[in-house]
N, CA and C atoms as a LAMMPS dump frame, in Angstrom:
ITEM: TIMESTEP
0
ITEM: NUMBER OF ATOMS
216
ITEM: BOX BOUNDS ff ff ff
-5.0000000000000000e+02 5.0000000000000000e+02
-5.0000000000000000e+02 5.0000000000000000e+02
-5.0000000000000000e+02 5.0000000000000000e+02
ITEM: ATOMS id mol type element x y z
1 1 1 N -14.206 285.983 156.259
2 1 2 C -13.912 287.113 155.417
3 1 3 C -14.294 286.768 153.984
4 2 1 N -15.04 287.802 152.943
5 2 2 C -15.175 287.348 152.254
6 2 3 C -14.439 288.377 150.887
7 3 1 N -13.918 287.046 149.958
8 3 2 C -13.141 287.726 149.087
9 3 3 C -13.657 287.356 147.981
10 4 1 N -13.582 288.483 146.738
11 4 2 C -13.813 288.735 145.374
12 4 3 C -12.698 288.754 144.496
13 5 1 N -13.098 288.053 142.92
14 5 2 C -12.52 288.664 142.233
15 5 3 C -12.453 289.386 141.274
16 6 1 N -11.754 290.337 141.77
17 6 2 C -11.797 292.242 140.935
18 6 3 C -11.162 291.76 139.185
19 7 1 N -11.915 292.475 138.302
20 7 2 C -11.493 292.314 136.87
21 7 3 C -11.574 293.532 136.701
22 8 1 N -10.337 294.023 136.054
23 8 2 C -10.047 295.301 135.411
24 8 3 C -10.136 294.713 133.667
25 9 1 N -10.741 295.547 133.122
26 9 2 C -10.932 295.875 131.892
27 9 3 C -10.695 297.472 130.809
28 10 1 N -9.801 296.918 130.49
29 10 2 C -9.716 298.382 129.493
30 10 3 C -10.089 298.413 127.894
31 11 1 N -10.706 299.55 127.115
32 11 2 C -11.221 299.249 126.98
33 11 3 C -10.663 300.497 125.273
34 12 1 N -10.011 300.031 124.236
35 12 2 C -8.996 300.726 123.97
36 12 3 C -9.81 301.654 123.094
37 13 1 N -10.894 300.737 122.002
38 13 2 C -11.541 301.841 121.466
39 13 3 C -12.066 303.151 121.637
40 14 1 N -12.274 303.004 123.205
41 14 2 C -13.427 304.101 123.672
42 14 3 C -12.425 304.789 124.909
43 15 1 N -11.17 304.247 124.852
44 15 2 C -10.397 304.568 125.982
45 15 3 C -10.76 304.625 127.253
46 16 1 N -11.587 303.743 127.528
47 16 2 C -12.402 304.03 129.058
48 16 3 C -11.297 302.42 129.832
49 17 1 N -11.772 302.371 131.404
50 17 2 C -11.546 301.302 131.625
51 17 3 C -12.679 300.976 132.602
52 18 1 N -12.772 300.228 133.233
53 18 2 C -14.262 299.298 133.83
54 18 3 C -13.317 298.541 135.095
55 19 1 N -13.018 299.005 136.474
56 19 2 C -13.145 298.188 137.232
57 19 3 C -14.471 297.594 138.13
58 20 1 N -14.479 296.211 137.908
59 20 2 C -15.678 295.123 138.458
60 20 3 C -15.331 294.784 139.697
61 21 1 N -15.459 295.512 140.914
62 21 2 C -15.216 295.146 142.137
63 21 3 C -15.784 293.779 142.968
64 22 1 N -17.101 293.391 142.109
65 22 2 C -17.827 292.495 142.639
66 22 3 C -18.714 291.72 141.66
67 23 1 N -19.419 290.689 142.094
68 23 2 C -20.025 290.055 140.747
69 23 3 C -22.013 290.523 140.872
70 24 1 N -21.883 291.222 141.982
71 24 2 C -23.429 292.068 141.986
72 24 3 C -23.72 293.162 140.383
73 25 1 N -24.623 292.878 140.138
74 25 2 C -24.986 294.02 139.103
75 25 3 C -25.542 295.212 139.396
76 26 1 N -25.158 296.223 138.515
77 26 2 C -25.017 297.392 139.155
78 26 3 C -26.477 297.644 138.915
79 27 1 N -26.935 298.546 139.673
80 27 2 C -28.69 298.874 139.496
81 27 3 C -28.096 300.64 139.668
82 28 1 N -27.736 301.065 140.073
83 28 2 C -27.259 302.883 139.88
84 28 3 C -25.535 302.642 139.728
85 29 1 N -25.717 303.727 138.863
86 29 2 C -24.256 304.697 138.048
87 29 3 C -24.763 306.088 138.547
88 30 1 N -23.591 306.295 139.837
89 30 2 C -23.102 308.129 140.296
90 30 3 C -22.311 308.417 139.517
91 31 1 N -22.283 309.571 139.08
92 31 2 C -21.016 310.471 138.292
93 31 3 C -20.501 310.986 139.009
94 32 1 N -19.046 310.578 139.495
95 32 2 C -18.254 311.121 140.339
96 32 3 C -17.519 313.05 139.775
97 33 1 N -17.407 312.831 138.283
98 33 2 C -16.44 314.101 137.763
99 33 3 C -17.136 313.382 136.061
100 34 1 N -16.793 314.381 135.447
101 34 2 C -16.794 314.039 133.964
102 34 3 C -16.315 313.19 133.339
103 35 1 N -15.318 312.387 134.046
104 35 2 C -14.359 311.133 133.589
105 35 3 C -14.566 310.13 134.627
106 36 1 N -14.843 310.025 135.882
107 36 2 C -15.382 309.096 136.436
108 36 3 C -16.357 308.508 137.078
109 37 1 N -16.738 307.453 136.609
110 37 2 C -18.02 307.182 137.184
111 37 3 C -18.341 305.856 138.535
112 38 1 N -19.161 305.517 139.559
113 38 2 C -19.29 304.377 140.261
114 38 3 C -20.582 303.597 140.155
115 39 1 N -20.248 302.402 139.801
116 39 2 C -21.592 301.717 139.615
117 39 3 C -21.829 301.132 141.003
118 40 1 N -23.153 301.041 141.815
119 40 2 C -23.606 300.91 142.941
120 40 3 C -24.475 299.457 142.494
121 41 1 N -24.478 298.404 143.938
122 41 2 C -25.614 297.118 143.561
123 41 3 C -26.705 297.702 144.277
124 42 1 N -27.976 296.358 144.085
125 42 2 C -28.901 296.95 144.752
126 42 3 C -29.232 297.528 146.157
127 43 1 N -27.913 297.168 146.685
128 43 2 C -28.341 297.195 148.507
129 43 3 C -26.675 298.649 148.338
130 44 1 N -26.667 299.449 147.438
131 44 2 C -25.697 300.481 147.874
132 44 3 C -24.713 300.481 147.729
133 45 1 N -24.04 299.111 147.849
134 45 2 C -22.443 298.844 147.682
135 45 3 C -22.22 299.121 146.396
136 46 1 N -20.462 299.928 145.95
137 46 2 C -19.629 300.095 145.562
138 46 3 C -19.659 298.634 144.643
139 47 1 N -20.122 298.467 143.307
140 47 2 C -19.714 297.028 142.21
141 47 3 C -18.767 297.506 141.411
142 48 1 N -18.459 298.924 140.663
143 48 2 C -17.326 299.166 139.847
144 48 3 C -17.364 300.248 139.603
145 49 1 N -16.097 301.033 139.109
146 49 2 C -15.597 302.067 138.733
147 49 3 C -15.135 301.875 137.774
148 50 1 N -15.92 303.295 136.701
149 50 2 C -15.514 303.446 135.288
150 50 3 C -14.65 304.865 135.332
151 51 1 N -13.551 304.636 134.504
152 51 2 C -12.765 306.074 133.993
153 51 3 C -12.423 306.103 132.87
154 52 1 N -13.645 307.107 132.549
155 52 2 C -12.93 307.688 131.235
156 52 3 C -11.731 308.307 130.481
157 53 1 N -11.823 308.326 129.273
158 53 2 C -10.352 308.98 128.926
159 53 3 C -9.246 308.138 129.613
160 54 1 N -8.848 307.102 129.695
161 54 2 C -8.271 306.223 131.041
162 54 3 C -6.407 306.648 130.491
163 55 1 N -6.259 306.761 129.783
164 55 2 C -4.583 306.728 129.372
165 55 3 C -4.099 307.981 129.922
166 56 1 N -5.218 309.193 129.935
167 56 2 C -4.603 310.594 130.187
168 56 3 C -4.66 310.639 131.418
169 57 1 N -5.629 309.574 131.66
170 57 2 C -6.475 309.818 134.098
171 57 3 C -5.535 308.735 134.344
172 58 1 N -5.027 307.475 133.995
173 58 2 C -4.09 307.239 135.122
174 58 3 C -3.147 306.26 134.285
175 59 1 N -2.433 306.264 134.046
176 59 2 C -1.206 304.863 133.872
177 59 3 C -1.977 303.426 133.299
178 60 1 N -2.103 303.558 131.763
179 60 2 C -2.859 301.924 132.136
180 60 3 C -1.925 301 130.691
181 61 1 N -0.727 301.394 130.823
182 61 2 C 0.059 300.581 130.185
183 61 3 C 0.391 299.675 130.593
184 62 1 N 0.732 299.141 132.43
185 62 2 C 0.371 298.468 133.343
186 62 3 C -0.639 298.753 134.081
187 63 1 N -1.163 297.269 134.584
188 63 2 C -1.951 297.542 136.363
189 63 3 C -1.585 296.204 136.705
190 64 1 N -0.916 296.818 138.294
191 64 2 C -0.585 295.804 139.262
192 64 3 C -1.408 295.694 140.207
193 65 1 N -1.501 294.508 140.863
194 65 2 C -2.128 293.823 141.892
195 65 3 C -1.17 293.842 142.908
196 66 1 N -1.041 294.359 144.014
197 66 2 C -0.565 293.618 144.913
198 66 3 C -1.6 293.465 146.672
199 67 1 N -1.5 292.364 147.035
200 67 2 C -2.303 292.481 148.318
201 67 3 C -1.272 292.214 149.229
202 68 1 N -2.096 292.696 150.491
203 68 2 C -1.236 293.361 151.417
204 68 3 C -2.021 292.326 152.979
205 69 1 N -1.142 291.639 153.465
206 69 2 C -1.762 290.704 154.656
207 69 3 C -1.633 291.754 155.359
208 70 1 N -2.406 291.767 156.661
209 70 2 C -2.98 292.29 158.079
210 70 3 C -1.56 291.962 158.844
211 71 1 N -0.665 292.64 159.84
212 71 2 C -0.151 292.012 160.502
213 71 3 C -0.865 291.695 161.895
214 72 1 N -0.267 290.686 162.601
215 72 2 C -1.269 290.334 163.336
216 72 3 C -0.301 290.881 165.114
């Protein structure tokens, strides 16, 4: 299994925030809505999600992590 690590960045001047799902660089940005966007690597995959306006689109006074094991 292979695991990453995700960096959230916010980003206060511009109020945006930048999640980095992966350490691929993004080669396409889809515009999901006017405030959010997904950066794609070269082979398609999902590398990060940008949201704009980020304080009014979601809670970013915190962000929690929590992971969740498989039961077996």
């Amino acid at each position: 299994m292979y695991w990453c690590q995700v960096n959230n960045k916010y980003f206060e001047d511009t109020d945006a925030t930048l999640v980095e799902l992966s350490d691929n660089i993004v080669s396409e940005t889809c515009q999901i809505d006017e405030k959010i966007s997904i950066g794609l690597d070269a082979e398609g995959e999902l590398a990060s999600t940008a949201i704009e306006h980020a304080s009014t689109q979601a809670n970013m006074r915190e962000v929690a992590f929590q992971r969740v094991m498989a039961e077996d």
